[in-house]
N, C-alpha and C positions, 0 to 999 in steps of 0.2 A: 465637704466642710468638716472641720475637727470638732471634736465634741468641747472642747476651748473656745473653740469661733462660733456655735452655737449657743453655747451657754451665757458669751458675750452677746448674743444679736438677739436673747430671751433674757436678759436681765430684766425688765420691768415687769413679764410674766412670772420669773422667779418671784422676784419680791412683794409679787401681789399674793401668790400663791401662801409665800414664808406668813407677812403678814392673815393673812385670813386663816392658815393653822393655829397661830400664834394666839390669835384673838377669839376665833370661835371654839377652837378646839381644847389647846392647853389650857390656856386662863379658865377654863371652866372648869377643867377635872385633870390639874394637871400630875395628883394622883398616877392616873392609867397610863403612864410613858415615864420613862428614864433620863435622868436630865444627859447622863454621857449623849445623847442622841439630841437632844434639846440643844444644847451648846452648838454638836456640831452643825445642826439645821441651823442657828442665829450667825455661823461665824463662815460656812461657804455654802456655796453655790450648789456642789455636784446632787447632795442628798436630797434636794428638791429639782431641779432640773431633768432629775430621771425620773422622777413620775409625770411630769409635763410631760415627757419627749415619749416614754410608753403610751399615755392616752393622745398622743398626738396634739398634744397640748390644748386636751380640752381640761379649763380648769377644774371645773365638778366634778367630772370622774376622778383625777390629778391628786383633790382633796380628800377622797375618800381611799382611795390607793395609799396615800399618804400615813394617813390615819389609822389605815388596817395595818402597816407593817410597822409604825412606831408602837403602839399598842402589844403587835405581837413580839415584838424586841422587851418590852417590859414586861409581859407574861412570860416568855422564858428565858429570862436572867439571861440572855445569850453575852452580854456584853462582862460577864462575872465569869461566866466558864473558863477555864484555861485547862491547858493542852495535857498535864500532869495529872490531869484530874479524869482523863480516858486512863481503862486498861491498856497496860504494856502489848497485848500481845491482838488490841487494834490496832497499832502499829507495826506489829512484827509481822504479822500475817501478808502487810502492801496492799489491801483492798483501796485504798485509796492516800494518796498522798501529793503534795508538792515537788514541782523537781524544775528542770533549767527554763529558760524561757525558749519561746518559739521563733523563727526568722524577723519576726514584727518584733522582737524582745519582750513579747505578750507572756504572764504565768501560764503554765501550763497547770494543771489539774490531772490527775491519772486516776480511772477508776478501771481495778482488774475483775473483770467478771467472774471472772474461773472459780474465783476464791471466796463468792458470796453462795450461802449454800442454805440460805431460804428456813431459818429456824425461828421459828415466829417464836416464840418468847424473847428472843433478841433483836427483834424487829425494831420495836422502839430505839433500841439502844444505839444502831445501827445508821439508823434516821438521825439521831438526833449528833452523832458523828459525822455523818457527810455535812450535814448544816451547818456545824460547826466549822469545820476545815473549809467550806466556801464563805462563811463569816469573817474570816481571819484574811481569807485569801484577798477578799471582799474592801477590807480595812486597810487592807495593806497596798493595796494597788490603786484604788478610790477610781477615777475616769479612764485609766487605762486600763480596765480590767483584765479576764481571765479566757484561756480556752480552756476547755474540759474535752479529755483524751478518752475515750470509754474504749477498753482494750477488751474484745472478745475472743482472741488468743487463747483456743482449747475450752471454750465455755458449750455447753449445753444446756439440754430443756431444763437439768437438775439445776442451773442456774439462773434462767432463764427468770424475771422478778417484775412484772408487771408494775407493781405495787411500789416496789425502790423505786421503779423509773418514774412514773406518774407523782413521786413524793419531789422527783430531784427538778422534774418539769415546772412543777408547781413553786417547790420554792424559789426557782429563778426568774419565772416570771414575776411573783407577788410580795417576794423578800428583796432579791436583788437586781430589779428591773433596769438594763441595759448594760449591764456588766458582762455577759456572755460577748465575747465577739465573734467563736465558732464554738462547735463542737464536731469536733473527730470522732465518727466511728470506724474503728479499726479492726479489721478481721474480722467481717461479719459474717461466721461461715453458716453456710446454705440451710442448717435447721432450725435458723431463728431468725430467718428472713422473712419469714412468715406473720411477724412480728412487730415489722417495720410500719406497715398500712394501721395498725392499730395505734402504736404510736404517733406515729403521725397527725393522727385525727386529734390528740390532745393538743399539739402544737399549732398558734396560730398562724394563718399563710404567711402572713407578712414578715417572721422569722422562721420558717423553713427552711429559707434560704440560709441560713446559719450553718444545719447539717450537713457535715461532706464525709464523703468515704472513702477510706483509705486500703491501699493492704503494704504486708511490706516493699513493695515496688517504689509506691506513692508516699508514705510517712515523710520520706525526706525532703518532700516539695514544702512541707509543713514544719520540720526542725529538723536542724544544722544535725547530722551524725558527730558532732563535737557537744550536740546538748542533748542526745538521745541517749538513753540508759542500753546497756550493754543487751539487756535479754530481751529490749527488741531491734537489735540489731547497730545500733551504734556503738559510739567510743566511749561515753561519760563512763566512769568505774565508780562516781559518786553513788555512795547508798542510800536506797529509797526508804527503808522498812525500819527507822529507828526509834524508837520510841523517847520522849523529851527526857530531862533529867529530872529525876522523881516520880517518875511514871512506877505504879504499885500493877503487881498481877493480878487478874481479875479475881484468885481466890481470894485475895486480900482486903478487894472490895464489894464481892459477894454479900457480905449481907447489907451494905447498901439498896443493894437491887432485890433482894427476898431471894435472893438462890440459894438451896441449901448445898453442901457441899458434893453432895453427889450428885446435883444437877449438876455443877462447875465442872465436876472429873468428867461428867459424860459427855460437855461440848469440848471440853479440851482434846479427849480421845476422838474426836472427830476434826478437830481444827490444828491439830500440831500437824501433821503430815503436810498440809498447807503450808504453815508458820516455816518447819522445815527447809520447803523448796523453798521460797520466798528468799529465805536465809542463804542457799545457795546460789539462785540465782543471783543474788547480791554481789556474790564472789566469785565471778568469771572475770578468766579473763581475757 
């Protein structure tokens, strides 16, 4: 059944659900939520019908799921962020970006492990980038959602990030519940397979079944080598690593974030070499 023809054959539980946010929740403190979200909970279907279909459409849990992520969408202004407003050089680096759709004509999502290099002062900032870029993804695709590619292509222990992953887990169950349709892990090489059982355990059974593994052999069962980016082995020549128009360098917005200048210089001297390849890898041909 299509998530169309379900959301049709739950229509009355929708609208009981709509109503009893509407009335116990909003109307009371309608303060704690963003109307951008308000609106579009009163004008379709899909933003309540995923927390039905997540608790299995029990409405109490349903409500309360509901209430947690409109709540956290007006705690962190996510709906005011835009894309201009990240450093240039989170884009140029390709830790994570948009690119063609998959044989389902599903968004793809790409996160390159390689290039996450574990430096907790930027941890937050990092976080609050991937969540973004699945926000957007998120808006943009509404019931048809997203796959998310996690490319482990040359990654190790030194990238190895417990703590992203459990952040990325979390947000998709509890921000964006039923938008994932798979995730790809791609090149999962042999020293952080170790890895796997642990994660796992965060994941509930009933989408585990999500997770599939790929290497280069297999990717292409998964997207067209006409919609796979050249440096893992496809044709697309389209550039992943581009930063929007107006995007400022992070020295620029350094003292936004309290970093004094020679913190800036010293993550830069570790992340250009990155940025670099990235850059090259762009331009094969």
């Amino acid at each position: 059944m299509s998530i169309k023809e379900s959301i049709k054959r739950h229509r009355n539980e929708v609208q009981e659900l709509r109503h009893c946010f509407l009335t116990e929740r909003y109307a009371k403190q309608p303060e704690l939520y963003d109307e951008c979200d308000i609106q579009k909970l009163r004008s379709t279907d899909w933003p309540v019908w995923r927390f039905l279909r997540t608790e299995r459409y029990n409405a109490e849990t349903a409500l309360e799921k509901l209430d947690r992520c409109l709540r956290w969408r007006r705690e962190s202004d996510i709906n005011y962020k835009r894309g201009e407003d990240v450093p240039k050089e989170f884009y140029e680096i390709g830790g994570m970006f948009t690119y063609n759709e998959d044989r389902d004509g599903t968004c793809v999502i790409y996160m390159r492990i390689k290039v996450n290099l574990k430096i907790a002062r930027l941890n937050r900032y990092i976080k609050d980038f991937m969540t973004f870029v699945i926000d957007r993804v998120d808006q943009r695709t509404n019931e048809s959602g997203f796959v998310v590619l996690i490319d482990l292509t040359d990654a190790g222990l030194r990238n190895a990030d417990l703590d992203l992953c459990s952040h990325l887990i979390h947000v998709l169950r509890f921000y964006f519940p039923e938008a994932l349709k798979h995730c790809i892990v791609y090149n999962l090489p042999w020293i952080l397979r170790s890895f796997w059982p642990v994660v796992r355990m965060w994941i509930p059974n009933r989408h585990q079944h999500l997770v599939r593994f790929a290497n280069k052999d297999e990717i292409q069962d998964y997207i067209d080598s006409e919609q796979l980016p050249k440096y893992l082995g496809g044709r697309c020549k389209r550039r992943f690593a581009e930063p929007p128009d107006g995007c400022r360098s992070v020295r620029e917005i350094s003292d936004n974030w309290g970093f004094t200048g020679d913190e800036i210089d010293g993550y830069l001297q570790i992340f250009e070499p990155h940025i670099n390849e990235t850059q090259r890898i762009q331009c094969l041909d």
